[in-house]
C-alpha positions as CSV (number, residue, x, y, z in Angstrom):
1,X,91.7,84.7,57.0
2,X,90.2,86.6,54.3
3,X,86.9,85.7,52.4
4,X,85.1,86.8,49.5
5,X,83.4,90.1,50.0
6,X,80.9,92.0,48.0
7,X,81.9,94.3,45.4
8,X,82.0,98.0,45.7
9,X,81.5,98.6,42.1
10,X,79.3,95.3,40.3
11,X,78.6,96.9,36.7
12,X,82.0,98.6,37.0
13,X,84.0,95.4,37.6
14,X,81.4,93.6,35.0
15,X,81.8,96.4,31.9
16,X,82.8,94.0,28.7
17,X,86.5,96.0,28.4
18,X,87.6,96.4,32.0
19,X,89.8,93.0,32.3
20,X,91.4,94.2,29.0
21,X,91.9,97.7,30.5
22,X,92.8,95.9,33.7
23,X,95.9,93.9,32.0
24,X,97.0,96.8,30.2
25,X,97.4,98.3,33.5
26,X,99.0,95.5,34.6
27,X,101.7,95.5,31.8
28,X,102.9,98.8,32.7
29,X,102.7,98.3,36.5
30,X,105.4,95.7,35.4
31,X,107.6,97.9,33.8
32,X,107.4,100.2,36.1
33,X,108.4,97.1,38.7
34,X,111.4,96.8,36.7
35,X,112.5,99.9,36.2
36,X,112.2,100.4,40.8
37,X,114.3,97.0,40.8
38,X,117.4,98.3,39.0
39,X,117.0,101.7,40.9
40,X,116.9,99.2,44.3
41,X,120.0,97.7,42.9
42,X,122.0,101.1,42.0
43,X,121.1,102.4,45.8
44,X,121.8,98.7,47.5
45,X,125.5,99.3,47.0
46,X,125.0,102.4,49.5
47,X,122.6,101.4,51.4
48,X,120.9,98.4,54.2
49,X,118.0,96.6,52.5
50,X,115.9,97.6,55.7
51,X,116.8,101.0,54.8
52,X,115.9,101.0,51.4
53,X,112.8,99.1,52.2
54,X,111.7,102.4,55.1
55,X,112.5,105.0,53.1
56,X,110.7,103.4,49.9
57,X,107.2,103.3,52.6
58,X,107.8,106.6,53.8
59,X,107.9,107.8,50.2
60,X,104.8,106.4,49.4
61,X,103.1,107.5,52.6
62,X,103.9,111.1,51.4
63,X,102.5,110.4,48.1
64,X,99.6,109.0,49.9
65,X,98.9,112.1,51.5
66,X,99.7,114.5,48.6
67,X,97.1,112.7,47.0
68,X,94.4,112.3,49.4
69,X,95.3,116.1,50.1
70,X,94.5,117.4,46.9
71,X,91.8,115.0,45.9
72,X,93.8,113.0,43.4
73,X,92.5,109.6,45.2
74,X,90.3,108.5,48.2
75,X,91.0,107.3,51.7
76,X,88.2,104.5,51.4
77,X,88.8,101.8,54.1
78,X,86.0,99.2,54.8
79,X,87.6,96.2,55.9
80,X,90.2,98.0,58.2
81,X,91.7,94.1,59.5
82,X,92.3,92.7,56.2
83,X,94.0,95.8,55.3
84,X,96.3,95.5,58.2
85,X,97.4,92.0,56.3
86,X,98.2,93.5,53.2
87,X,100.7,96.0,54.6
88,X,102.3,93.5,57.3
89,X,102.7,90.9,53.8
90,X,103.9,92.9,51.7
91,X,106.3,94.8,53.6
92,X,107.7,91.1,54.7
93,X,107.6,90.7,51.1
94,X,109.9,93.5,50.3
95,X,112.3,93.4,53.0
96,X,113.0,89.3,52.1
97,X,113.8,90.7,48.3
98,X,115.9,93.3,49.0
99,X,117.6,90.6,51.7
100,X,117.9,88.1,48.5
101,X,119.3,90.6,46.5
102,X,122.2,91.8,49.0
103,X,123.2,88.1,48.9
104,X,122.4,86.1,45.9
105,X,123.4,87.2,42.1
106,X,120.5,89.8,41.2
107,X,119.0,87.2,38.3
108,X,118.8,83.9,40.6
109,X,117.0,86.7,43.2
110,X,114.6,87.8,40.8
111,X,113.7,84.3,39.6
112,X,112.9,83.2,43.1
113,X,110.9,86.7,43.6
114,X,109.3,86.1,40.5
115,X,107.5,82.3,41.9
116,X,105.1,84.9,43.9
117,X,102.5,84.4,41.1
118,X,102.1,80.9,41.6
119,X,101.4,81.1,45.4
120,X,99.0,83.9,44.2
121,X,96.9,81.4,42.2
122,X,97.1,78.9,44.9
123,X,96.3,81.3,47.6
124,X,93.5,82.8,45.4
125,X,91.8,79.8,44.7
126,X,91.5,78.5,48.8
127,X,90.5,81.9,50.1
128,X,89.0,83.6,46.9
129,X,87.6,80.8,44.7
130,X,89.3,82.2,41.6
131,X,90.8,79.1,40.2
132,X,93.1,79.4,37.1
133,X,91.5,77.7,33.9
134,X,93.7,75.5,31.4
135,X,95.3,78.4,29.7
136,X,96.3,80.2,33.3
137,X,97.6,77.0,34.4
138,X,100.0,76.9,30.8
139,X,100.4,80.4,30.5
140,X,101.7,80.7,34.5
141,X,104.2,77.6,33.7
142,X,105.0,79.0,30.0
143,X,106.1,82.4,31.2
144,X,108.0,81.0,34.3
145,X,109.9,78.7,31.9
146,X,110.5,81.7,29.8
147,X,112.5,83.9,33.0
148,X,114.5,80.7,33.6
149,X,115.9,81.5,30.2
150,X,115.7,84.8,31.1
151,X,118.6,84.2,34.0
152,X,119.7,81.5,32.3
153,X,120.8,78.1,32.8
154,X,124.7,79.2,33.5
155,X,123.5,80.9,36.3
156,X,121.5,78.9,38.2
157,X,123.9,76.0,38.2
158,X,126.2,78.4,39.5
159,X,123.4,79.2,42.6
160,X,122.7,75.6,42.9
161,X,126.4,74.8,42.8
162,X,127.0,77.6,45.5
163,X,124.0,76.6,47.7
164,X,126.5,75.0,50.7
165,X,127.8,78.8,51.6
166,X,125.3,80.0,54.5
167,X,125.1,83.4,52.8
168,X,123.8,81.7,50.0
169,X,121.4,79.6,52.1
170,X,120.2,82.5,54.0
171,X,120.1,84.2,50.3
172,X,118.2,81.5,48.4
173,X,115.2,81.4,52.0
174,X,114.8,85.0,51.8
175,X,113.8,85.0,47.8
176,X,111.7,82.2,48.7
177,X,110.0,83.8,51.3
178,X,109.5,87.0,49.2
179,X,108.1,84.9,46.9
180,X,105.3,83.0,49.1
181,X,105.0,86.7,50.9
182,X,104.1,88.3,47.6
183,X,101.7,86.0,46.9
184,X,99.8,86.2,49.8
185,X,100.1,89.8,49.4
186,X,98.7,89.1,46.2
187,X,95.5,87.8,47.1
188,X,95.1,90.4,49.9
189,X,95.0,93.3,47.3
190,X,92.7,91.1,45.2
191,X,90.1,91.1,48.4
192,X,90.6,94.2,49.3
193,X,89.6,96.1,46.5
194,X,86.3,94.7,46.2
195,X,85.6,97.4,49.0
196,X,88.5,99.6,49.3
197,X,89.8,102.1,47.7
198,X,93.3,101.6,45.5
199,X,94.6,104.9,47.9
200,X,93.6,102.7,50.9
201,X,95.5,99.7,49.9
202,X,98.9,101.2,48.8
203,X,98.7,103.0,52.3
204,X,98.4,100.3,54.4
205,X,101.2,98.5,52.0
206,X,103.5,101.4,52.9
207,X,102.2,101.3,56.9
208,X,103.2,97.7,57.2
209,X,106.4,98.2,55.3
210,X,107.6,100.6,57.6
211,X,106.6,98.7,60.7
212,X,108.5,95.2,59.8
213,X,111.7,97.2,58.1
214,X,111.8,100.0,61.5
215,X,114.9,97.4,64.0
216,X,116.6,96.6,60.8
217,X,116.8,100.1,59.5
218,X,117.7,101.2,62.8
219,X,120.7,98.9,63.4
220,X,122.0,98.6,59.9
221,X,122.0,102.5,59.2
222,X,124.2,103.6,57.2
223,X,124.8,107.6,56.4
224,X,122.6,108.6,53.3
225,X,124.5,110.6,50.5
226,X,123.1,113.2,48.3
227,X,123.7,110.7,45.5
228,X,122.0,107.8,47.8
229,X,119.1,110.7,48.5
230,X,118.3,111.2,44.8
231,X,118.1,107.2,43.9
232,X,115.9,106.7,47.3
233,X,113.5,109.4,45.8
234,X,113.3,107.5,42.3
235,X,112.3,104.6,43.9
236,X,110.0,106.0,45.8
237,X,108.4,107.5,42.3
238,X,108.6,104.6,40.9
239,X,107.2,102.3,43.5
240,X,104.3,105.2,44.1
241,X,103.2,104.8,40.6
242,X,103.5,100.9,39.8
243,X,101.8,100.3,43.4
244,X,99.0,102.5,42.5
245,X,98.5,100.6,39.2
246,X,98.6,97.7,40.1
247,X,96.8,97.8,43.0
248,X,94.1,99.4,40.6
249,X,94.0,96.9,37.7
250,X,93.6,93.8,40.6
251,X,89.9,94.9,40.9
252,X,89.1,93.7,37.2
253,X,91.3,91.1,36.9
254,X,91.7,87.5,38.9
255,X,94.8,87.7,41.0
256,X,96.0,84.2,39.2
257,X,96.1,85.1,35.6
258,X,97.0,88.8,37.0
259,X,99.8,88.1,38.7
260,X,101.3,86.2,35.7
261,X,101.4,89.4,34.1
262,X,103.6,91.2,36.2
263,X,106.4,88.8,35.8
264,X,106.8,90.8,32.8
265,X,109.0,92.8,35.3
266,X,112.0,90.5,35.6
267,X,112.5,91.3,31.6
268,X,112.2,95.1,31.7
269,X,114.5,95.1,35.1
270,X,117.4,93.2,32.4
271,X,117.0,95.4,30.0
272,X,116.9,98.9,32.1
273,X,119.7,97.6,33.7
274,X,121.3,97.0,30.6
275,X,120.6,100.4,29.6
276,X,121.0,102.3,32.3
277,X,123.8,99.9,34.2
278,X,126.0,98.7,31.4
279,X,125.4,95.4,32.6
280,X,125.2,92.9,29.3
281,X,122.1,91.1,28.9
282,X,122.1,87.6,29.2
283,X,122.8,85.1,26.5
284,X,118.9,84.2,26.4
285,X,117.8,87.4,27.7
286,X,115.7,87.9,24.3
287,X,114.3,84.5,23.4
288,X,113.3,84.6,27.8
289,X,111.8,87.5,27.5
290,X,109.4,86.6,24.3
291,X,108.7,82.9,25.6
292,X,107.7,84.6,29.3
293,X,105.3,87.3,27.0
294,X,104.1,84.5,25.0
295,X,103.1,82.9,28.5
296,X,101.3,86.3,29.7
297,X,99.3,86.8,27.0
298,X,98.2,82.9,26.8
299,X,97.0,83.6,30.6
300,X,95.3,86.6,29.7
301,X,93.0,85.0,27.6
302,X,92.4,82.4,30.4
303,X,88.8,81.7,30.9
304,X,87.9,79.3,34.1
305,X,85.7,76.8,33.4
């Protein structure tokens, strides 16, 4: 299991405006989640979810290597095992979205998904000893509450209603498991990069991602179209870049409070799909979206005791 290690960087980590800077980066690590989502969804209707899920690590191993190659970032690794975690969680992590996304409606998916920050601050707290003060503790439940209304109530009576079919069983365990996954995952990243450098972590993210999604791929391939080609390269892109940031910004800020912020993603991914998609926003998507804000800012300002 992982433990508390010493930091690479004390006075960096400790400077008065890094857990600001730290949730800014957040924020747009979110965005950027939501924005790979709807790309995931456009490309799901060609391709496997294994598939998706190897060709997004390969992707990123490329940009992994373009970077280390010409200097952009460091291949740092100090703690080579709990790195090894990271990529085998997260990669579960993926592959059990993209499963819960072939098989539930995309919103009831991405609600279950978006739980991960929950097990985050639970797994953070055992293994780290970051606890969540009062106003993480309000600010997690706040912005959860606020992506129910997000999805909206119509919806998940319809999942609930629909939970006897074994697709939707199988659908409803895999977003589950994503979420717990993701925040184990979480928490890994958190560790990690006390020693490690952000280059390091996002590598072994896109190592174990290719080594869990590799028999699924293999026997749920499908042929990949130009058009399939161009919207597996934007979510490699995307996921390269939000990755990257957030796998930067979890050095400055607690993975609790931190996590809450990137459920900030389930809004954007509406409202790209809206945009880009056609697909209507939800009744409540707007009121959802400024409740589950309202939550992330109110953990932001959380301050353990």
């Amino acid at each position: 299991m992982p433990e508390p290690a010493r930091r690479a960087d004390p006075q960096a980590e400790s400077a008065p405006d890094a857990p600001v800077r730290g949730r800014v980066v957040l924020a747009m690590a979110a965005v950027l989640f939501g924005a790979m989502a709807v790309s995931v969804r456009a490309v799901s209707a060609e391709l496997s979810a294994p598939q998706i899920t190897l060709a997004r690590s390969l992707l990123g191993l490329a940009g992994v290597a373009v970077a280390a190659g010409t200097g952009l970032g460091t291949l740092r690794a100090r703690r080579p095992l709990l790195l090894v975690l990271r990529g085998l969680l997260g990669g579960s992590a993926v592959l059990f979205y993209f499963l819960s996304l072939e098989r539930l409606d995309a919103g009831i998916a991405t609600l279950l998904n978006s739980c991960s920050p929950l097990f985050t601050a639970l797994f953070a707290a055992w293994f780290l000893r970051e606890r969540l003060g009062p106003r993480g503790v309000a600010g997690l439940v706040v912005a959860t509450a606020g992506l129910g209304i997000v999805i909206g109530p119509g919806r998940v009576a319809s999942a609930l209603a629909a939970a006897g079919d074994a697709r939707w069983r199988t659908g409803l365990a895999a977003g589950l498991a994503s979420a717990v996954l993701a925040g184990a995952s979480t928490m890994t990243v958190r560790a990690a990069r006390r020693t490690d450098s952000s280059l390091s972590v996002f590598a072994a993210f896109c190592l174990g991602g290719a080594v869990v999604c590799v028999p699924g791929a293999v026997a749920l391939w499908r042929p990949v179209t130009l058009h399939a080609a161009a919207l597996l390269l934007l979510v490699g892109g995307l996921s390269l870049a939000a990755q990257m940031l957030f796998t930067h910004a979890l050095r400055y800020v607690p993975a609790g409070s931190g996590s809450t912020i990137t459920q900030l993603a389930v809004a954007a991914s509406f409202g790209f799909a809206a945009l880009f998609l056609g697909e209507p926003l939800p009744a409540g998507a707007l009121g959802g979206a400024a409740v589950t804000v309202a939550g992330i800012v109110l953990a932001a300002r959380d301050r353990p005791d």
